[in-house]
N, C-alpha and C positions, 0 to 999 in steps of 0.2 A: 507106944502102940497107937495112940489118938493120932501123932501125927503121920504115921504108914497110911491110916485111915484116911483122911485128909490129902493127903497124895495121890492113892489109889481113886477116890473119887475124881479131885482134879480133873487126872489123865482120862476117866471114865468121859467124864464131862468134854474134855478138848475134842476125844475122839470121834462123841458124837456132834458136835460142830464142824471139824476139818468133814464127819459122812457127808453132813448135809450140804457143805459146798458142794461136794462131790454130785450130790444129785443134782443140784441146780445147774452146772454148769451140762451133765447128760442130759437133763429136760430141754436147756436151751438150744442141742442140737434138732429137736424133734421141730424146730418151726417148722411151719408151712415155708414156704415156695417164697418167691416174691409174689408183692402186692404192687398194683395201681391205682389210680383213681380215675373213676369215673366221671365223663365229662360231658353233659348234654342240655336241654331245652326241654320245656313242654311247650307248644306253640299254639295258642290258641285263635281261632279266624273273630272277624268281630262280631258277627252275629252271636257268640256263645260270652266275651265281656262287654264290660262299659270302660273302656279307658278314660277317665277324668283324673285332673291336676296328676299327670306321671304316673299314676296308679293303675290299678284291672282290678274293677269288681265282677266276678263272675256271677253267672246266670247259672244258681245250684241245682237247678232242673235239668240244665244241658249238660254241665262237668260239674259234679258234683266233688269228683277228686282234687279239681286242678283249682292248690289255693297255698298260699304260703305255710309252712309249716307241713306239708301232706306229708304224711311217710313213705318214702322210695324202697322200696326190694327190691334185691338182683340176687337170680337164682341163676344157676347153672347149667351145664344143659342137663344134666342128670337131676332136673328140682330142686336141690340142696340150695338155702339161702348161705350164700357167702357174704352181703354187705347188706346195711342198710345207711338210710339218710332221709332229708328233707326236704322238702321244695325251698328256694329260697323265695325271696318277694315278688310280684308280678310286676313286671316291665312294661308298658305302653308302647308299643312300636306304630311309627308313623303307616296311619291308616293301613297296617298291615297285621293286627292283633294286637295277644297281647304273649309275652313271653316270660315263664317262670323255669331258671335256672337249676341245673341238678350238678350238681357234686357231689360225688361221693367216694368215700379214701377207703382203702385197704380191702379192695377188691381182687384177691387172688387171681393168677394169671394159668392160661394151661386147659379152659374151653376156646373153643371154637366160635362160639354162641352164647349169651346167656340172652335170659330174659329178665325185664324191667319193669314192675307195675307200681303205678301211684295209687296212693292210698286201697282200694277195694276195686280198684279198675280191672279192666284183664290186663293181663302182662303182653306187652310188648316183643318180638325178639330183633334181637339187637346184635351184632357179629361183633367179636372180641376186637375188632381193628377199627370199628365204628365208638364200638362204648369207650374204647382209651384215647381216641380222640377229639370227636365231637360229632351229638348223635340227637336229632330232633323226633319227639313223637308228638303224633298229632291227635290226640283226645275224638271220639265222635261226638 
């Protein structure tokens, strides 16, 4: 009798393993959509940094967002945040500002439109065919 018991458990046991593939592979059909990644600039004039040795020290009274590290949101057109990311480091461009890069991965495809704000800034909007390929905003 102990070894029926022992059996019966087993099979209990395998069957609930074989369920649970079963679920994981049904959940994995629930992904969203494709994703891309976002590809853009924050471009600052030089009255708002100081470009020195390759760098951009900003003037945090002017752009108080636009600094390496900022947090990027991109929302949808319906409001919904679908991605986020970070500024990457400020760029020095000859006598024409200064430039802090945005990328950002696994940004759902299927608006028209989203919008993009750095750090506490107002959001920007931005056309789905601009943000997947290359998209400058320019801070006041």
């Amino acid at each position: 009798m102990p070894s029926r018991t022992i059996i019966i458990v087993i099979c209990a046991a395998a069957a609930v393993l074989v369920g649970g593939g079963v679920a994981t592979v049904v959940g994995a059909s629930d992904r969203p959509g494709p994703v891309m990644t976002a590809n853009g600039q924050v471009l600052l004039n030089r009255g708002i940094h100081d470009a020195g040795l390759g760098g951009c020290s900003v003037d945090k009274t002017r752009s108080p967002d636009a600094q390496a590290d900022a947090p990027v949101t991109i929302r949808n057109e319906t409001g919904v945040i679908v991605a986020t990311g970070k500024l990457g480091a400020g760029i020095a461009l000859r006598d024409e500002g200064c430039e802090f890069p945005i990328r950002v991965e696994g940004v759902p495809v299927g608006s028209a439109s989203f919008t993009v704000a750095i750090g506490d800034g107002d959001p920007t909007t931005v056309s789905a065919e601009s943000l997947f390929s290359e998209f400058t905003l320019y801070p006041h």
